[in-house]
C-alpha positions as CSV (number, residue, x, y, z in Angstrom):
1,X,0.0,0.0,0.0
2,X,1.7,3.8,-1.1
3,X,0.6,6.9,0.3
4,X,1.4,9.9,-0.8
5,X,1.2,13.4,0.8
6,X,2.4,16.7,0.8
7,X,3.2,20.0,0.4
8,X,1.0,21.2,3.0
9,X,0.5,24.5,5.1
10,X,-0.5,22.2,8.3
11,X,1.7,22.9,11.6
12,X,1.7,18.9,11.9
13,X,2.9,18.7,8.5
14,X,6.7,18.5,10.1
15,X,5.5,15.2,12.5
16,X,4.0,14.1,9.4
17,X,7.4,13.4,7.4
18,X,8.8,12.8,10.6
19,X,6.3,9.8,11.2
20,X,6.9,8.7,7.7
21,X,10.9,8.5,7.7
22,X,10.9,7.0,10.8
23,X,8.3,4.1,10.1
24,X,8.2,1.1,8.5
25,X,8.0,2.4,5.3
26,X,10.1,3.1,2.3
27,X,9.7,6.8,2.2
28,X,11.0,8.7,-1.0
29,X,10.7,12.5,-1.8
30,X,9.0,12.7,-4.9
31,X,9.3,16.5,-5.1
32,X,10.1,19.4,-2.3
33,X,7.8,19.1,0.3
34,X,6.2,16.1,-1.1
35,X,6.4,11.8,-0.1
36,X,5.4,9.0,-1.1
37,X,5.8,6.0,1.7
38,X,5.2,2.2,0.5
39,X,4.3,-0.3,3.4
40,X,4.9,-4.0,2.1
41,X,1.5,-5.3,4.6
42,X,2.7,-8.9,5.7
43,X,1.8,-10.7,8.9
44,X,3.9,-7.9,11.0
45,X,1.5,-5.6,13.0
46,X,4.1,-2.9,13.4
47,X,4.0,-2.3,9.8
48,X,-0.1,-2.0,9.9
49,X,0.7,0.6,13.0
50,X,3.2,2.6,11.2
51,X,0.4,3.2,8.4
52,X,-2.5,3.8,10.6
53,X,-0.5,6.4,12.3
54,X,1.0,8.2,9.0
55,X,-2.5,7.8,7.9
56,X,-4.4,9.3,11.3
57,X,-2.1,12.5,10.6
58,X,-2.6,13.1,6.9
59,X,-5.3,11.3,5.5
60,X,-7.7,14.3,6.1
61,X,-5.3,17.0,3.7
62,X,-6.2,17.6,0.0
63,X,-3.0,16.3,-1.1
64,X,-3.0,12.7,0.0
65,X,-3.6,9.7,-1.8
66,X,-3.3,6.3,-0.7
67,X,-3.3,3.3,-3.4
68,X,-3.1,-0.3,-3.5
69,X,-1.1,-1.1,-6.1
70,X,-2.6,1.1,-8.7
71,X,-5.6,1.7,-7.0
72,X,-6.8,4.5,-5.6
73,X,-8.5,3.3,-2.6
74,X,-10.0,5.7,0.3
75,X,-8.1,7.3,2.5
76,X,-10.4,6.6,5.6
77,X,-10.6,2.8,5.0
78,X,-6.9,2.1,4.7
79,X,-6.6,3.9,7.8
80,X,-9.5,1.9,9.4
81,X,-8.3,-1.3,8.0
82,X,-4.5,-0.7,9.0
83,X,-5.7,-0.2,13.3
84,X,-7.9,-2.9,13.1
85,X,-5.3,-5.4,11.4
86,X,-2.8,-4.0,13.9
87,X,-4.9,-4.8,17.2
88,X,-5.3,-8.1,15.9
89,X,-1.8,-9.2,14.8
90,X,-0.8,-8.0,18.5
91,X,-3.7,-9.1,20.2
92,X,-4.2,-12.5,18.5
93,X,-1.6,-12.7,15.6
94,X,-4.1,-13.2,13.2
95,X,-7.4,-11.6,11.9
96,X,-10.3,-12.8,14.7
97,X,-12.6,-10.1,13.1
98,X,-16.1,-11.4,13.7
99,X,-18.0,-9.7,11.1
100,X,-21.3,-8.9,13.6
101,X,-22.1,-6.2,11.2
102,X,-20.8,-8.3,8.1
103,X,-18.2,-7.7,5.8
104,X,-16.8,-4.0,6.0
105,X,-15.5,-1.7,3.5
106,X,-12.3,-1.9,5.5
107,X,-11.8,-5.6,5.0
108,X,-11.7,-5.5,1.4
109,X,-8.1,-3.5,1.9
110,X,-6.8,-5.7,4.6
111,X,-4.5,-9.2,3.2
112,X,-5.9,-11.0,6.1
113,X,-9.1,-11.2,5.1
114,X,-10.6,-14.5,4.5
115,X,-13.9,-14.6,2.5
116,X,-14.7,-18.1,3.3
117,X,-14.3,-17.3,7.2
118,X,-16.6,-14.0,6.9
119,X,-18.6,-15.8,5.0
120,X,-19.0,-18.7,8.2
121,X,-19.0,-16.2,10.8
122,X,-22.4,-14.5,9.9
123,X,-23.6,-18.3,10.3
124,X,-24.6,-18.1,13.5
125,X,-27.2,-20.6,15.5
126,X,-26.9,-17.7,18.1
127,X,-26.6,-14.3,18.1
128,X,-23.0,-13.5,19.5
129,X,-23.2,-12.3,23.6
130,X,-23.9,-8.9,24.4
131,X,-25.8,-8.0,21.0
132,X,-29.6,-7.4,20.6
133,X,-31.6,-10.0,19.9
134,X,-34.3,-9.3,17.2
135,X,-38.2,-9.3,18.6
136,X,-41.3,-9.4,18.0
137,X,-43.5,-7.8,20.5
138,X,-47.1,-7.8,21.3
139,X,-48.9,-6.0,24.3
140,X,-47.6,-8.3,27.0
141,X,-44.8,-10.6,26.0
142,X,-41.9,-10.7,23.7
143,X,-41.6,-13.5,21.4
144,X,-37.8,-14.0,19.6
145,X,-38.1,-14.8,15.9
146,X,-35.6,-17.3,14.0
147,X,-32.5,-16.4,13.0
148,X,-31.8,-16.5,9.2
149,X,-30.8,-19.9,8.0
150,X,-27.6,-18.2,5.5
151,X,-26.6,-22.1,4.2
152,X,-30.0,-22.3,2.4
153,X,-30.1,-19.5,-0.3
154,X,-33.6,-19.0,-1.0
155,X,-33.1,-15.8,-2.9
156,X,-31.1,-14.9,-6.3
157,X,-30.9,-11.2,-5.6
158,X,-28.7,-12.3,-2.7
159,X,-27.0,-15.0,-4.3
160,X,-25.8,-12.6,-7.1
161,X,-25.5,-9.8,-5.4
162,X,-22.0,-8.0,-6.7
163,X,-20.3,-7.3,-3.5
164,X,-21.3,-10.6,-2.4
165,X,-19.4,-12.7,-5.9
166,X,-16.8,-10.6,-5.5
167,X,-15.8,-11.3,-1.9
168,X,-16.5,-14.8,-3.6
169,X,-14.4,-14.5,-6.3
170,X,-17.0,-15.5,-8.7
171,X,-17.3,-19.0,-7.0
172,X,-20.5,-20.3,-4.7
173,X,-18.6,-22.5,-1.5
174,X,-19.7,-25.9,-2.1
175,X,-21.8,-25.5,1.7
176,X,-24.1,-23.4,0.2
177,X,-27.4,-25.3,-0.4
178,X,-28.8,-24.2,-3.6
179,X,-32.0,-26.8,-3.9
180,X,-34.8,-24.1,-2.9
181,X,-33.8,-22.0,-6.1
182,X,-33.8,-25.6,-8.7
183,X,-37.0,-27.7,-8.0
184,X,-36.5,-31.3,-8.7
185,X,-39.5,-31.4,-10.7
186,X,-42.1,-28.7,-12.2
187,X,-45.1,-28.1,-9.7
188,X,-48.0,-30.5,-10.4
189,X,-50.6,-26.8,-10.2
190,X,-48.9,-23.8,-11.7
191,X,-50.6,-20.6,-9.9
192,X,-52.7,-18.6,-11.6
193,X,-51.6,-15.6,-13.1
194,X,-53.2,-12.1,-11.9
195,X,-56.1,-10.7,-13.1
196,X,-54.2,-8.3,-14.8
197,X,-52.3,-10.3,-16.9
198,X,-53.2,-12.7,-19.6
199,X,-53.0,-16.1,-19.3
200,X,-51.0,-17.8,-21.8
């Protein structure tokens, strides 16, 4: 991942270069008053630290980029993705994120991710501890509805959903039971069709 800032008028612009020559970056001058720093992002957490606090300084000024590869990617996400990949390498040494919320923008930047695992995680037979369970109500009693079985896609907006394939790669886990969509046989009565449209 490269970032690039620079030339700026900011009185932490000095802590800025500062905090980038003395990370773990390769930091280069591409012009006066302007950087570029590359961080190689391995299985080291000090290297995710060093580019979420170059980041925290300069990610809010007009003149920085961050890319991955050739990518421009956003500035707020690499920053986001580089503390939470650092708390976990130290904490943990590897990526325990356990996608509550699902998969974030974040993730998408980070090398640790694992679809497959993200994917699992949001297959839960119980809500994880200490989040709000999901209700229905009447006048005098609360009633907890099912959770979503996510193994049995019932559903082809969800099952082709972009963001979904892409995490994916393009490839449906093998887990995934797809027999609600493809019917073993045709139905013995097909409905009838509205009133409002012909009936073929």
């Amino acid at each position: 991942m490269t970032v690039e800032f620079g030339a700026s008028r900011s009185k932490r612009f000095r802590k800025a270069v500062e905090e980038a020559q003395s990370g773990a970056g390769e930091c280069g001058e591409l012009a006066p008053g302007s950087y570029r720093v590359r961080f190689v992002l391995c299985s080291d957490g000090r290297v995710y630290m060093s580019l979420a606090r170059l980041l925290q300084r300069v990610r809010n000024w007009r003149a920085t980029e961050v890319y991955e590869g050739d990518r421009l990617v956003s500035s707020y996400h690499a920053r986001e993705m580089a503390w939470c990949a650092a708390f976990y390498l130290s904490s943990f040494g590897a990526c325990r994120e356990r996608f509550a919320f699902g998969v974030l923008p974040r993730c998408g930047l980070c090398p640790l991710f694992d679809s497959e695992r993200a994917i699992r995680a949001g297959i839960r037979e119980e809500p994880p501890s200490g989040q709000r369970l999901q209700a229905f109500s009447s006048r005098n009693a609360f009633e907890r509805l099912p959770e979503p079985d996510f193994s049995r896609v019932t559903d082809l907006d969800f099952l082709f959903n972009p963001d979904l394939l892409r995490q994916l790669n393009g490839k449906i886990p093998d887990w995934m039971d797809l027999s609600p969509l493809v019917p073993d046989s045709p139905p013995d009565e097909w409905p009838e069709p509205p009133a409002d449209q012909p009936s073929s």
